[in-house]
Every structure is written in structure tokens, then in C-alpha cells.
C-alpha positions as CSV (number, residue, x, y, z in Angstrom):
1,X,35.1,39.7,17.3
2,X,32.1,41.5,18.6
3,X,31.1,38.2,20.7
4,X,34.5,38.1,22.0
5,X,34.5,42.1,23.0
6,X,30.6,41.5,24.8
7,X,32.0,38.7,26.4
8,X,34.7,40.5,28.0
9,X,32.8,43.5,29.0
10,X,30.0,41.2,30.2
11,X,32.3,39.9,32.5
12,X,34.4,42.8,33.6
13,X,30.5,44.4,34.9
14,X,30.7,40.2,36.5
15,X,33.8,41.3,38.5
16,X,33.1,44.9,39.3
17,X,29.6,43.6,40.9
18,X,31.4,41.1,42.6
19,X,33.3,43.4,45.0
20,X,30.1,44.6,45.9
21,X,28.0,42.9,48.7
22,X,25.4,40.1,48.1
23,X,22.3,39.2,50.1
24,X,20.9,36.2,49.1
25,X,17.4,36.0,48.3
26,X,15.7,34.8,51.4
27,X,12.4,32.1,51.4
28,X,9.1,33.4,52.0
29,X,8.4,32.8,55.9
30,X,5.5,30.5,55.3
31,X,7.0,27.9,53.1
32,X,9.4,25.7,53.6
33,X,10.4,24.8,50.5
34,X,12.9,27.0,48.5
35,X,11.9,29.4,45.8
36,X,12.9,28.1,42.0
37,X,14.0,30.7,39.8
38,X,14.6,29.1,36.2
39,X,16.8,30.9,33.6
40,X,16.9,29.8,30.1
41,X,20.0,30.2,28.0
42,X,20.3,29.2,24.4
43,X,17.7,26.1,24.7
44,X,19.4,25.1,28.4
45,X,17.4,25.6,31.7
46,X,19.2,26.4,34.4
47,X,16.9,26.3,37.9
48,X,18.8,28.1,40.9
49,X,17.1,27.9,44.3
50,X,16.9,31.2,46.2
51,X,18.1,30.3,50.0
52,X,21.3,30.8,50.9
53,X,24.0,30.7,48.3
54,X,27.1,32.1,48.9
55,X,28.7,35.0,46.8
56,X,31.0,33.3,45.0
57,X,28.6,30.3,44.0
58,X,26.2,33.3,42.6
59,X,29.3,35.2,40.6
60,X,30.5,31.6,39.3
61,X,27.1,30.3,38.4
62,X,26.4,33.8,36.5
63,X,29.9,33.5,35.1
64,X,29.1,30.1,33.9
65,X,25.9,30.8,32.2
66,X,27.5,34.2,30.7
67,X,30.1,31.7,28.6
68,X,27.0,29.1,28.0
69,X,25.1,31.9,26.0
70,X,28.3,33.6,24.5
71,X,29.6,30.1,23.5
72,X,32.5,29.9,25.0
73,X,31.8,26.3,26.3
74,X,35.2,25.3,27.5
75,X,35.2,28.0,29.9
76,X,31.7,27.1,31.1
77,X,33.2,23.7,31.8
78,X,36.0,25.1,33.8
79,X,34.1,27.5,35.4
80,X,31.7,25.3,36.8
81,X,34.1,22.9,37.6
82,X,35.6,25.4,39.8
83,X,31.6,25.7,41.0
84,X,31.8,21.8,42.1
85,X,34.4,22.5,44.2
86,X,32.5,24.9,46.4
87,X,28.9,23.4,46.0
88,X,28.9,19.9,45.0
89,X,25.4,19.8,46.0
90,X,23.9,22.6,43.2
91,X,22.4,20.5,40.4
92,X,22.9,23.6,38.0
93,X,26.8,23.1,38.0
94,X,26.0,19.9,36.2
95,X,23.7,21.0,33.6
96,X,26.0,23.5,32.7
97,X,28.7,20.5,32.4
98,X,26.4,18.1,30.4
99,X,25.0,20.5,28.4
100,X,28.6,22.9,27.8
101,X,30.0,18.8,26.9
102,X,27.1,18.3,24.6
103,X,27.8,21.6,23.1
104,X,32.1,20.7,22.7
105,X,30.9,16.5,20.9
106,X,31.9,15.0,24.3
107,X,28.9,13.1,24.7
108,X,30.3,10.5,27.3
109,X,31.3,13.3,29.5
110,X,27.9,14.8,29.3
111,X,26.0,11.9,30.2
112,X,28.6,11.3,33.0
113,X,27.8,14.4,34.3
114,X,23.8,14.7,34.1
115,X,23.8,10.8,36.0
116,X,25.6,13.1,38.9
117,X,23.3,16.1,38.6
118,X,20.1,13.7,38.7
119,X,20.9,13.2,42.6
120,X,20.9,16.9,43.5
121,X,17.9,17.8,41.5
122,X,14.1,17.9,41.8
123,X,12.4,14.6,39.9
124,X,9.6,17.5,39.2
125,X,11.7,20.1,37.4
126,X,12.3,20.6,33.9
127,X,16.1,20.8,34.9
128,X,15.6,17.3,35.9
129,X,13.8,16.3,32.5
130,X,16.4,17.2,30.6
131,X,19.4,15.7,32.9
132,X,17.3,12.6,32.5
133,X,17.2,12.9,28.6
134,X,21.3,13.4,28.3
135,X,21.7,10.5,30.9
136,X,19.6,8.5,28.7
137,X,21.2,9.6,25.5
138,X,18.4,11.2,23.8
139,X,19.9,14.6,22.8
């Protein structure tokens, strides 16, 4: 009961920031490549790059990882689901999904989704590692 009332205060301060504007983080002028930021939520990493991200891929991704930690991984699914549809291109939308399936006894469905996730993220990342593990089958 007291998860369920953090969750939902957790994520009415989500909304209430939400109407609030966002400026992305911006890159450092003298590199090129963007800044990794890595955020580790009950044994999950979660990398997000700094450049650019709109709004609502910030509040979903946050959203997303909010239910990860609370448990509520059937919402993280849908939730970043919903994430997909804006930013196909995030390799944390399908960490969440592998590891939120993992989490739920789907494996198929988690390994289906870490093979996707391996194309949008960096061989050199530990986010990477441990797509590569679920894809393999080594949980």
C-alpha cells in the first residue's frame, strides 16, 4: 500500500513538472560526441544521452524508470512502448522492455527486445553489455 501511494505521488510531481518547460542538456562545444549519463535502477542500467531529447521522451523515459524501481513492470512496458513510438532510435526504451519482460517471466519477449536495442546502442556501454547478455540468454 505504501509502494502504491509513493508511486502515485511520484508520478503526480512527474506530471506537475511536466507542464513546466524543458531545456535539454546541451553537448560540450568541443566534443562531438554526446554526453552519457547512466542511471541505475534496481540492478538495470539505463544510459540516456544528453543532446536533444524532446520533453515528452524525457517525462516518458522518467515515467518509465519510476515504474521499473517501484515494480510496477507492466506499466514500464506500456510506457515505454508508448516511448517507441516517439523515439524508435533510444536504446533505453528497450532495456526497459527486456529488462521490465525479464522482470514479468516473458523471457522470449525480452530477448526480442534487447536484439532491437543492440542496433541503437554503443558496443562500449555497459547498457550494451547487458542487452547483449538477455539477447544471448544469460540472465
Amino acid at each position: 500500500m505504501l509502494n502504491r501511494f509513493l508511486y502515485v505521488a511520484c508520478l503526480s510531481v512527474l506530471t506537475a513538472c511536466g507542464s513546466q518547460q524543458q531545456r535539454p542538456t546541451s553537448m560540450p562545444a568541443e566534443s562531438a560526441e554526446p554526453i552519457e549519463v547512466r542511471e541505475r535502477v534496481s540492478g538495470a542500467e539505463f544510459p540516456s544521452t544528453a543532446p536533444e531529447r524532446s520533453a515528452a521522451v524525457v517525462k516518458l523515459l522518467s515515467q518509465a524508470r519510476l515504474q521499473y524501481r517501484y515494480g510496477e513492470y507492466q506499466y514500464a512496458v506500456r510506457t515505454a512502448e508508448r516511448g517507441l513510438r516517439i523515439d524508435r532510435g533510444q536504446s533505453e526504451w528497450y532495456l526497459i522492455l527486456a529488462e521490465s519482460y525479464l522482470k514479468l517471466g516473458s523471457s522470449g519477449n525480452a530477448q526480442q527486445f534487447a536484439r532491437q536495442g543492440l542496433r541503437y546502442s554503443s558496443p562500449v556501454g555497459q547498457s550494451y553489455q547487458r542487452l547483449k547478455q538477455i539477447s544471448d540468454g544469460q540472465f
